[in-house]
N, C-alpha and C positions, 0 to 999 in steps of 0.2 A: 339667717339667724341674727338677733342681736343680743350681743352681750352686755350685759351690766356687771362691769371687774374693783371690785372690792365694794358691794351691797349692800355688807355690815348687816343694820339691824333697819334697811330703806331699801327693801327689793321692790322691781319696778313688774305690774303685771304686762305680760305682751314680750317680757325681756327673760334670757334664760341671767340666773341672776349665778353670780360667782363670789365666793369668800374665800378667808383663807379660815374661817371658823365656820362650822357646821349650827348655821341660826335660824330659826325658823326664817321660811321663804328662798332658801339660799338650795339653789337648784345643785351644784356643783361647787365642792370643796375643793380647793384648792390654792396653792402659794405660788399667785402671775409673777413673775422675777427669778423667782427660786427651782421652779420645775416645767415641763413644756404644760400646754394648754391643752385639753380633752379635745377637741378637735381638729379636723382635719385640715389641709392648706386651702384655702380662698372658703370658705364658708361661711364668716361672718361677714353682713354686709353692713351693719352698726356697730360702734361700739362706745360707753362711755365710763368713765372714773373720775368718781365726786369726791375730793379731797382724799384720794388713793396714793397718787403716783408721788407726793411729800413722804411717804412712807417708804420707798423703797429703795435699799442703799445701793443696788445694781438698776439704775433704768435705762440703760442699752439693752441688755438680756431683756429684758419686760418688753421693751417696743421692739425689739426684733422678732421676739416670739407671736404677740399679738400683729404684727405683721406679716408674719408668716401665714396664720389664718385667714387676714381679714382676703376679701374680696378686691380684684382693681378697683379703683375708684370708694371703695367703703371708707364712711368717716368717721373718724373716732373722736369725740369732743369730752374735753379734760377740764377740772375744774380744781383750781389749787390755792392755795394763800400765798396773794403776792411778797415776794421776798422783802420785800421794802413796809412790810406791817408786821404788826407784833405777833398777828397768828401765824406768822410762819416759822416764829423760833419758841415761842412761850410752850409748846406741843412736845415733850420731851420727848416723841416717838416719829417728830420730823427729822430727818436725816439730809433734805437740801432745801434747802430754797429754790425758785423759779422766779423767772423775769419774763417780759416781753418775746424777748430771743431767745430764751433757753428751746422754746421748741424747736426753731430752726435745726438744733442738733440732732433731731432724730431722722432729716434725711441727708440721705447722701452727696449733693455739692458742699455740705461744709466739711466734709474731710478730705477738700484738697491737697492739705498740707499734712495732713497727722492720719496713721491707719488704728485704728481699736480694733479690727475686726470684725467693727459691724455692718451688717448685712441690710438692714430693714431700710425703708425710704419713703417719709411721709412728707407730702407737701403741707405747710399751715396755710389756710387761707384763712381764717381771723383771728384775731386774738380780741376778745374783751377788756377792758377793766373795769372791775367795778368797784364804783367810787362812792365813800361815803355816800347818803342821801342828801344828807346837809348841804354839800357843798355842789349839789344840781338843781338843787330849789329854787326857786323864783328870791335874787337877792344872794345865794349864797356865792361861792368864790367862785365858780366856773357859768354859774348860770348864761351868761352872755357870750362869752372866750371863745377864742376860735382855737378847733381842736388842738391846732400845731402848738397852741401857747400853753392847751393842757396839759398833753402830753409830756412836753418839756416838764411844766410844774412836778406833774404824777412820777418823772424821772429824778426829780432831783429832792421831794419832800418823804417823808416816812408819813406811813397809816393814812396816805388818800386814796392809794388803790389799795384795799382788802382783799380779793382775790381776784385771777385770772382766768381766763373761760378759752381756752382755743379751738378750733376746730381743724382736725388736720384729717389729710386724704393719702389713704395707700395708695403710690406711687410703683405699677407693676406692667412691663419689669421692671427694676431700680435704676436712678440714673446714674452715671458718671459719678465722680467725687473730681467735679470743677466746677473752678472757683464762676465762672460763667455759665452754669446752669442756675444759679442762685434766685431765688425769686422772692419778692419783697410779701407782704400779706397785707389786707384792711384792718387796722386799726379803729375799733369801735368804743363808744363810752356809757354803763348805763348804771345805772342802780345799784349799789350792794344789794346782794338776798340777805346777808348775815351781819351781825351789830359785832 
């Protein structure tokens, strides 16, 4: 199965599509974070949330539970506003911000030192940024740059990364919560979709 977790009013065909509002196209209602998910453990083999997971003021519950479902090795790729741009506070219905490394949080070597009780464990193996258009055009700020010098810039500037795209892989059974299972991800750079 693949899921599409908060479809809104953009359900995808070929996907069972999920909300937490009953809209046309919207296979199954439901509130991901708030209550378990209609199906059963390892069943989803994709899964994805397009400006979803800024919405939810518990996302350990939400990724433990979608991990519970998903399949070993299913990916689930996330798409959010980077916290470092204005769409990710100006949305009075945003509840956190996301970085780079915020997803590293949802597996388990990073809570070598602290327990929440979460259970889930996904490995990220990329993260996107995508970056103005302007500033990848032939001429513009990064057009020539080498990634490492972007990157830095995109860390230290507001509104040149617009949002983040990761893709991360359920990790089953889960690892350890050590600090040496930690593993780094590809860092990519391409286009904003959205102005």
């Amino acid at each position: 199965m693949k899921l599409n977790l908060g479809c809104g009013k953009q359900p995808r065909e070929g996907w069972v599509n999920l909300d937490a509002c009953d809209l046309p196209g919207v296979d199954v209602v439901c509130q991901w974070g708030r209550e378990p998910l209609p199906f059963g453990d390892d069943t989803v083999e994709e899964a994805r949330a397009e400006h979803v997971l800024e919405h939810l003021a518990e996302a350990l519950p939400a990724m433990q539970e979608l991990w519970r479902v998903a399949a070993p090795g299913a990916l689930f790729t996330v798409t959010v506003p980077h916290g470092g741009s204005d769409g990710a506070w100006e949305n009075p219905t945003h509840v956190r911000p996301y970085f780079p490394d915020s997803f590293q949080f949802f597996g388990q070597p990073y809570y070598w030192r602290e327990d929440y009780g979460y259970q889930g464990d996904w490995q990220v193996r990329t993260v996107t940024l995508a970056v103005a258009e302007q500033h990848l055009a032939p001429g513009g700020r990064f057009a020539k740059a080498p990634l490492e010098f972007v990157v830095q810039e995109l860390r230290e500037r507001r509104n040149l990364v617009l949002e983040l795209r990761a893709v991360l892989e359920a990790v089953k059974p889960p690892r350890l919560p050590l600090l040496g299972l930690q593993e780094g991800y590809e860092t990519r750079i391409a286009p904003a979709r959205i102005a």
